[in-house]
C-alpha positions as CSV (number, residue, x, y, z in Angstrom):
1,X,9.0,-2.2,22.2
2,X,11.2,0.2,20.2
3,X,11.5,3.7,19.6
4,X,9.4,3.5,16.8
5,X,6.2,2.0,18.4
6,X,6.6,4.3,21.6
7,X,6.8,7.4,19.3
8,X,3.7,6.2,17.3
9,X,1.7,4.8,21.2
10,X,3.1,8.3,22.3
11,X,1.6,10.6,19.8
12,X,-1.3,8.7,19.7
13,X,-2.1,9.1,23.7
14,X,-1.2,12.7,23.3
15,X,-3.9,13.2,21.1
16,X,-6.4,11.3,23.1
17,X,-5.7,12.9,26.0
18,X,-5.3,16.4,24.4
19,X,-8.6,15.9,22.7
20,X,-10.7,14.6,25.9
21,X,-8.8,17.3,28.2
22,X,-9.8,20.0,25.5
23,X,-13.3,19.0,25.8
24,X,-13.6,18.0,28.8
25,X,-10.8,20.9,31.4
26,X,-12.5,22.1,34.4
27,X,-12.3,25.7,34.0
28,X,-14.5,26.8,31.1
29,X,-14.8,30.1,29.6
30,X,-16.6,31.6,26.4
31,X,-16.1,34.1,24.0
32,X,-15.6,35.4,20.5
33,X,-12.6,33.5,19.1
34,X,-10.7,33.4,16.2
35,X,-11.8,29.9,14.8
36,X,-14.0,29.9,11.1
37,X,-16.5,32.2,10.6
38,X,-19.2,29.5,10.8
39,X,-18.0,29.4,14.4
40,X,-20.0,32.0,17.0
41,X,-18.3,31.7,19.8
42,X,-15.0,29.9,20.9
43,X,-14.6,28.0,24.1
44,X,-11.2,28.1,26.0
45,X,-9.7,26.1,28.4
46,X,-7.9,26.0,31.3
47,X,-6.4,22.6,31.3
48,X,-3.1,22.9,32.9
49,X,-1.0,22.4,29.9
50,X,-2.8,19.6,28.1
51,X,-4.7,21.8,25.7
52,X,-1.1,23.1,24.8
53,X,0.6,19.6,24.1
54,X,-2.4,18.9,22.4
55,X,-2.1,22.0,19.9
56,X,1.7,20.8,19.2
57,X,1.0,17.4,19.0
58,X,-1.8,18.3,16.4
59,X,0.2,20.6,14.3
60,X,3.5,18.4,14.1
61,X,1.1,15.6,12.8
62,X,-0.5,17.7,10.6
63,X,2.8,18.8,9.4
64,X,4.0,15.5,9.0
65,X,1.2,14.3,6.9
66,X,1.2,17.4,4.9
67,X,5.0,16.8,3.9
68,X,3.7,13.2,2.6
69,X,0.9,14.8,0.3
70,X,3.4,17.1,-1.1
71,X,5.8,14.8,-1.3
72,X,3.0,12.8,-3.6
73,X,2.0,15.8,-5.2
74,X,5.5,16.8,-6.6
75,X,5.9,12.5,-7.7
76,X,2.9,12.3,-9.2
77,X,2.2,16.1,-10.6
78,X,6.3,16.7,-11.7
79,X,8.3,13.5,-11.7
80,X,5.9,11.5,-13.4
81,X,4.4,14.4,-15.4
82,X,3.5,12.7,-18.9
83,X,4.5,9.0,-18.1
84,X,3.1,6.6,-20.9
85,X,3.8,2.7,-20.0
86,X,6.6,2.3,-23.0
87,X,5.5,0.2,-25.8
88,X,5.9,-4.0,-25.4
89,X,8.8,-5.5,-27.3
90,X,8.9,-8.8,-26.0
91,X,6.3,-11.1,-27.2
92,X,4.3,-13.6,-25.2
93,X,6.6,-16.4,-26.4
94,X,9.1,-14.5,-23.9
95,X,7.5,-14.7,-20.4
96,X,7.4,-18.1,-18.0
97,X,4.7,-17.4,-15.9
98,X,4.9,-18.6,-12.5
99,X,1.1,-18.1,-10.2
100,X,2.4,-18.5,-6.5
101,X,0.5,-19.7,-4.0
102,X,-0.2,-22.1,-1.3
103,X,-3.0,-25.0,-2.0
104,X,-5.6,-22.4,-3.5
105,X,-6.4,-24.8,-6.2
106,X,-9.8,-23.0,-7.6
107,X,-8.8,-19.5,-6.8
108,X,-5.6,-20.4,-9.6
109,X,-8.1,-22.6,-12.0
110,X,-9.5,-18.8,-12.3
111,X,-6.3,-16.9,-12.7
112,X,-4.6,-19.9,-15.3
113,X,-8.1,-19.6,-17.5
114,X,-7.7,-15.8,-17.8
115,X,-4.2,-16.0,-19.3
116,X,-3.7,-14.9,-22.8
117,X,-3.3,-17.4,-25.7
118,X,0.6,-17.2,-26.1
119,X,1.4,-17.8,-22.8
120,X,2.6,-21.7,-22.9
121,X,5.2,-21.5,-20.1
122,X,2.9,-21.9,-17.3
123,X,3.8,-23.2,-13.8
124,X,2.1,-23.1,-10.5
125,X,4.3,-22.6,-7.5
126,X,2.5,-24.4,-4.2
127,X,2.9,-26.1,-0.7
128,X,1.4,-29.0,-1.8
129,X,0.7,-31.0,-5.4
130,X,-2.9,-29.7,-6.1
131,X,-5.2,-30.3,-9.5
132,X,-5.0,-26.9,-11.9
133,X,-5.8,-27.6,-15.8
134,X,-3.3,-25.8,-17.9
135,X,0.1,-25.3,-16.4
136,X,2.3,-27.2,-14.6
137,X,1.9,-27.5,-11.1
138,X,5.0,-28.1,-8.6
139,X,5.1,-28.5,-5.0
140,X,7.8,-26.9,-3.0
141,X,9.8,-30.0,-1.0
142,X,10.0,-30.1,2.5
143,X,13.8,-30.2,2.6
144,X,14.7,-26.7,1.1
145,X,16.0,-24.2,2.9
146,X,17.2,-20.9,2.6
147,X,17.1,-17.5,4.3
148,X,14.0,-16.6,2.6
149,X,10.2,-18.0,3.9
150,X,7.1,-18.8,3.1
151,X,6.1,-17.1,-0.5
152,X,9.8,-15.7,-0.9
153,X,11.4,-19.5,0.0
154,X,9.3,-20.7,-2.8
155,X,10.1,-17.8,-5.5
156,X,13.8,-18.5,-4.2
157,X,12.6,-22.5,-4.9
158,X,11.4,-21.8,-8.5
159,X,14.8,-19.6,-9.1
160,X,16.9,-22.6,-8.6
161,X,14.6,-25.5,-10.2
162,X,13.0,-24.4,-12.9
163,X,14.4,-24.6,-16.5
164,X,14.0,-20.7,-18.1
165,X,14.4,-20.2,-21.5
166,X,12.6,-16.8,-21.6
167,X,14.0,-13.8,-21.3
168,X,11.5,-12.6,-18.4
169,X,10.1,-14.5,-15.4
170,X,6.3,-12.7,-14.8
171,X,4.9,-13.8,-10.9
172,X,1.7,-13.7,-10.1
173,X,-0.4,-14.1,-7.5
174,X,-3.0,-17.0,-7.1
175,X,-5.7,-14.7,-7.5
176,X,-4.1,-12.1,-9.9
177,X,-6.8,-12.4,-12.8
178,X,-5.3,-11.0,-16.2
179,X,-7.7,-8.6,-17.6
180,X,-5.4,-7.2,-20.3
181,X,-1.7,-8.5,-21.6
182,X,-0.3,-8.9,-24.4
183,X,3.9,-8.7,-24.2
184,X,6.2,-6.5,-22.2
185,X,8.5,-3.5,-23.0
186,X,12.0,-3.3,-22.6
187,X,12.6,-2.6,-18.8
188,X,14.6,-5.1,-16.3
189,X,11.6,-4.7,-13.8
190,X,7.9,-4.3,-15.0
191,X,5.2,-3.6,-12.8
192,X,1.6,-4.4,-14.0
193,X,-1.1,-2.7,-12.4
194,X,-3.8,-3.7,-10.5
195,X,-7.5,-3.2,-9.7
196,X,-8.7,-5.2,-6.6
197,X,-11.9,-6.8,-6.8
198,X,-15.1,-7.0,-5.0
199,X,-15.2,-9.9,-3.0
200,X,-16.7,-10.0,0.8
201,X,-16.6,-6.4,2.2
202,X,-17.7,-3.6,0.7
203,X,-15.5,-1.2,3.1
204,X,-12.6,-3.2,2.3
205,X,-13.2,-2.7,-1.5
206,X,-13.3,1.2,-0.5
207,X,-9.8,1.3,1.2
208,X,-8.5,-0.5,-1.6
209,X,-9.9,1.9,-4.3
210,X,-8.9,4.8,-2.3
211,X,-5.3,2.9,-2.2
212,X,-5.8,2.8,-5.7
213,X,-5.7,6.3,-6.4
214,X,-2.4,6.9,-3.9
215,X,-0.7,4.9,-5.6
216,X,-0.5,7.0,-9.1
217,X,2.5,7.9,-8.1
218,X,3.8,5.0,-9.9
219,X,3.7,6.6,-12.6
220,X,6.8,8.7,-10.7
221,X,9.1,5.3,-10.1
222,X,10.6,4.9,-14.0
223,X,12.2,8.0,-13.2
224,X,13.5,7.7,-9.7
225,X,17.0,5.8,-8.4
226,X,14.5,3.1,-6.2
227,X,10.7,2.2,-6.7
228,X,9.1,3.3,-3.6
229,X,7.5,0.0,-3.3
230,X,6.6,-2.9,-5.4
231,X,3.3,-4.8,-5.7
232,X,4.4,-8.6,-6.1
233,X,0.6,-9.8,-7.4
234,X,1.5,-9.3,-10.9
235,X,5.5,-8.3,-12.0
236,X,7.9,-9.4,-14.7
237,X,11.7,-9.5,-14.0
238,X,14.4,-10.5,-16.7
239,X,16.0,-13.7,-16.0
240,X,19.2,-12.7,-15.6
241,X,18.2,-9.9,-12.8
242,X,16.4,-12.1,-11.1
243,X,19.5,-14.8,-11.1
244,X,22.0,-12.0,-9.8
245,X,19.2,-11.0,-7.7
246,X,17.8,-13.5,-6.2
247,X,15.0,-14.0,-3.7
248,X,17.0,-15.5,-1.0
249,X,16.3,-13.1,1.8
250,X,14.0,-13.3,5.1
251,X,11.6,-10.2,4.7
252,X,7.9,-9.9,5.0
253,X,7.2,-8.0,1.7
254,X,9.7,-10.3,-0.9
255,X,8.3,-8.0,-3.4
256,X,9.5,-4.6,-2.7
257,X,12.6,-6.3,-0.8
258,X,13.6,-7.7,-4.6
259,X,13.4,-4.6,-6.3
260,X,14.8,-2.7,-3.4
261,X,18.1,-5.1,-3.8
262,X,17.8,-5.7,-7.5
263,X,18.2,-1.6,-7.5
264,X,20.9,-1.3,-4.7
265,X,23.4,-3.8,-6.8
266,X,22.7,-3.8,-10.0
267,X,22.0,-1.3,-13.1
268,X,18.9,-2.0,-13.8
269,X,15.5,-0.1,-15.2
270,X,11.8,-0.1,-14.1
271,X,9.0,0.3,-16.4
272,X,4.9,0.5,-15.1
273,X,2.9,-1.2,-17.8
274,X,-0.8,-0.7,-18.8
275,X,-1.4,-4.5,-18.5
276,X,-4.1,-5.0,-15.3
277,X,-4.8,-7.6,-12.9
278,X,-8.0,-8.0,-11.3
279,X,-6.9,-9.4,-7.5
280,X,-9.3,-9.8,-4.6
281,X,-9.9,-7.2,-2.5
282,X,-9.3,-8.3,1.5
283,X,-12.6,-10.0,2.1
284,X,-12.7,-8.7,5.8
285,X,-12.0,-5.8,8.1
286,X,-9.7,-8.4,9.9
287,X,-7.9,-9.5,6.3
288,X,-7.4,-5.5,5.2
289,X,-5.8,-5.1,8.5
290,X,-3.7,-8.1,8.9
291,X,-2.8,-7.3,5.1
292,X,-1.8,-3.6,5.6
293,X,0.0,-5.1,8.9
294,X,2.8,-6.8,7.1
295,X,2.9,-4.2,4.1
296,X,4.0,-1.3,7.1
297,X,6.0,-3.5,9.1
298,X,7.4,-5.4,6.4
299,X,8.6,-2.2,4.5
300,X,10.5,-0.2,7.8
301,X,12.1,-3.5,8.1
302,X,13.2,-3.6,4.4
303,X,14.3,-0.4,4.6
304,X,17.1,-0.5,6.4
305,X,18.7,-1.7,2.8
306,X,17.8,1.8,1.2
307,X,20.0,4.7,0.9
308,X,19.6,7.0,4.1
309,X,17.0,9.4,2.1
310,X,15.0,6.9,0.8
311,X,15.1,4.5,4.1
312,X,14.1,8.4,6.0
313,X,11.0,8.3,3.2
314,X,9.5,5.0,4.0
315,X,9.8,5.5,7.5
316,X,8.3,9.0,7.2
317,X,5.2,8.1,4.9
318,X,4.4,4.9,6.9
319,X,4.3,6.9,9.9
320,X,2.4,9.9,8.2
321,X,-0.4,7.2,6.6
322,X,-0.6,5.6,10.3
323,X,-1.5,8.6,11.9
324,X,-3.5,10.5,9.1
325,X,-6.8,9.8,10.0
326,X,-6.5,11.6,13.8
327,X,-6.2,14.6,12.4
328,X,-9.7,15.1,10.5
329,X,-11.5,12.9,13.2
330,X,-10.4,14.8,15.8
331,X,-10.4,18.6,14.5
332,X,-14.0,18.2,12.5
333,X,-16.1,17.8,15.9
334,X,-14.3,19.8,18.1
335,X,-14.9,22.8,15.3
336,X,-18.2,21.8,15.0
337,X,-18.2,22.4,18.8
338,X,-16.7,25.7,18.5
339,X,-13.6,24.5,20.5
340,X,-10.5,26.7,19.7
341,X,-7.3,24.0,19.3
342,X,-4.1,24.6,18.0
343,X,-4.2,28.3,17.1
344,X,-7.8,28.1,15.2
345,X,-8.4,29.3,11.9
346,X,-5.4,28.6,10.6
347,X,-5.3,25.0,11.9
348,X,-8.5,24.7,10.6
349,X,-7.5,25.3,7.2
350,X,-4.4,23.0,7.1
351,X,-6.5,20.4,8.4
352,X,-9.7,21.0,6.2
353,X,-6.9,20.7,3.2
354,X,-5.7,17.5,4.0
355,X,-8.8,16.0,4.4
356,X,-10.0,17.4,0.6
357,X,-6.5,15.5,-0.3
358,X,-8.1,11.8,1.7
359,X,-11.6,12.5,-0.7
360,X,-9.5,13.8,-4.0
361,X,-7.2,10.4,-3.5
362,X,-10.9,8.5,-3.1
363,X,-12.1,10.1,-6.1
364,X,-9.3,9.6,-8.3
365,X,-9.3,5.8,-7.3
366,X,-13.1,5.6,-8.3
367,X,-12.0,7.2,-11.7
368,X,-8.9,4.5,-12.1
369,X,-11.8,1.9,-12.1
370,X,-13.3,3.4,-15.0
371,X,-16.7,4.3,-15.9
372,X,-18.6,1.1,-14.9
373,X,-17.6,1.8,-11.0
374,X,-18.3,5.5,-11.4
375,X,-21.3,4.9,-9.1
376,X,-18.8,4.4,-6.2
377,X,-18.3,7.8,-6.1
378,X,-21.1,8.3,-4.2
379,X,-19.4,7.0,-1.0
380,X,-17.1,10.0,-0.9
381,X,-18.8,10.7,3.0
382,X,-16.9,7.9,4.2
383,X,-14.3,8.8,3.0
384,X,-12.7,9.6,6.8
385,X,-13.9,6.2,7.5
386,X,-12.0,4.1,4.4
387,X,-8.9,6.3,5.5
388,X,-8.8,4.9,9.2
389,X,-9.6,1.6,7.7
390,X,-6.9,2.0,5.0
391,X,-4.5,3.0,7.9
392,X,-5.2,0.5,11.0
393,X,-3.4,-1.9,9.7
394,X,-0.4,0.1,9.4
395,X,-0.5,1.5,12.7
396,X,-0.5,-2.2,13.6
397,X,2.5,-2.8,11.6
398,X,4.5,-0.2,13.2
399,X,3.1,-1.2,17.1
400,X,3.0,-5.1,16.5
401,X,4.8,-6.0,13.5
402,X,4.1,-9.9,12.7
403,X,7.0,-12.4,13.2
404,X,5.3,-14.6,9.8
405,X,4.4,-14.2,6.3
406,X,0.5,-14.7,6.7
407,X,-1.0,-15.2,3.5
408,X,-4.0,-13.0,3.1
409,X,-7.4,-15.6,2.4
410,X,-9.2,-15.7,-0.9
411,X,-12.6,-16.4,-1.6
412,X,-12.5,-17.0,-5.5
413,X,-15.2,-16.7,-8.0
414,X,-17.9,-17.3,-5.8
């Protein structure tokens, strides 16, 4: 286990511990506090130390999270301040498209029939020869190797065998439904957007709209050095990046790790566009987590290839989204049980803040959807619940990070 996991098993204990010792010390004595005025009373402790460690532990992850929403804040309210996707100047006439995936032969019947007239160059990228009407299917032989595996293996597969004419490659994945698109602009690396699905769980399709609303802060990456991440599902690279690029790396996230190199060795521009792909939501609570699993761990792996203050970000907002829900779910029902903990009122506050910044990142997800999911909105009381659900998986990522690409399962149209 490295430093990483004991620090996160660490903090995590603390806070367990704190909490139950907080409640639960011996020696118990009342009287008026200092904690909100909605609180009578305040109950101390005498918990030889605990209650103590417990008050740090809660503040340094409060601060730590805190950093992370103002580090979102500044991206998405002053760095990417007035970002409009640029306009498209390449026509559809100049885009292969290649739909990756593994044997999912309906799920990408779906995602082919929803491609824009214009788009001829169609290929699907699988494990094995399987039926799809309109593109050209090829299956990924046995006998190549390189550094990369499983989904990145194959990109790397396509690189090298495929015949491109086009002056941009666009991936997506097998259930990346286009909803809108209709050329690209001039950008070496253009992200489309997407808008998960409903398919089998409702709280899955919650942590994925409040993810939805975090991640405005694309809007922020034209105008950094790196993209902070990348979302593989539906993304256009030029030709010629991708052939100085290449995918020929072992990583768990191919995506980001692609853009992250593309950006570390070359000169090369990032665009967002306003084109939208309708992917599948995580069917299950098991799925979202083993999905969110190799996103975190995936990413502090990757980011050992970032500059020192970028690599010191990722590792800094995976550990700050692993550990944000403990904050509210802990300082909520000890308040409500008028327990004083880390200095009161003040604590209060900082925590009561951050948790308005889980329901405002809900809220603007539901209004990313648009007005025909507006009734959503109405499950803003769980929101503490979609953040621990959003956030598992990471904290599984960082404790037990996967040793294999696992693909994530679809359930298609039905």
């Amino acid at each position: 286990m490295n430093t990483e996991r004991i620090a996160l098993v660490a903090v995590t204990l603390a806070l367990v511990v704190g909490g139950l010792a907080t409640l639960f010390a011996p020696t118990v004595v009342s009287g008026p506090g200092s904690a909100p005025a909605q609180a009578a009373t305040t109950t101390a402790v005498a918990d030889g130390g605990l209650g103590s460690l417990f008050g740090i532990v809660l503040w340094g992850v409060t601060l730590l999270f805190g950093a992370t929403a103002l580090v979102w804040f500044v991206l998405t309210g002053i760095v990417g301040a007035g970002y409009e996707p640029p306009p498209n100047e390449y026509g559809l006439d100049e885009i292969q498209v290649r739909i990756m995936t593994v044997d999912a032969t309906e799920v990408v019947q779906d995602t082919v029939d929803s491609l824009p007239d214009g788009l001829d160059d169609v290929h699907v990228i699988a494990e094995s020869d399987i039926d799809v009407t309109g593109a050209t299917v090829h299956a990924v032989p046995e006998e190549f190797t390189c550094r990369a595996v499983r989904k990145g293996r194959a990109q790397e597969w396509a690189r090298q065998a495929l015949d491109c004419q086009t002056e941009f490659v666009l991936y997506l994945d097998e259930d990346s439904i286009v909803e809108s698109f209709d050329g690209l602009p001039d950008a070496d690396v253009v992200q489309l957007r997407e808008k998960p699905r409903l398919t089998g769980s409702n709280l899955s399709y919650l942590a994925d709209m409040y993810r939805m609303g975090v991640q405005i802060e694309q809007r922020a990456f034209a105008r950094l050095s790196i993209p902070l991440f990348a979302w593989g599902g539906g993304i256009a690279v030029r030709t010629e990046v991708e052939d100085a690029t290449t995918w020929d790396r072992e990583t768990l996230v191919e995506d980001t790790a692609f853009v992250w190199a593309a950006f570390r060795e070359l000169d090369v521009t990032f665009a967002l566009s306003d084109a939208v792909c309708r992917n599948e939501a995580p069917p299950s609570l098991y799925e979202i987590i083993q999905q969110r699993r190799r996103w975190a761990a995936g990413n502090l792996q990757a980011s050992a290839m970032l500059p020192l203050r970028y690599e010191l970000l990722t590792r800094v907002r995976n550990y700050a989204w692993a550990l944000s829900p403990i904050v509210t779910l802990l300082v909520v029902p000890l308040s409500l049980l008028s327990v004083t903990i880390a200095y009161s009122g003040l604590f209060f506050a900082a925590s009561m803040g951050l948790a308005l910044c889980t329901i405002g990142w809900f809220l603007l997800g539901v209004g990313y959807y648009g007005d025909k999911h507006r009734q959503w909105a109405i499950a803003v009381p769980l929101a503490p619940l979609i953040t621990v659900i959003h956030s598992m998986g990471t904290v599984a990522g960082i404790v037990s990070p996967p040793e294999t690409f696992r693909v994530t399962t679809k359930v298609g149209s039905e």
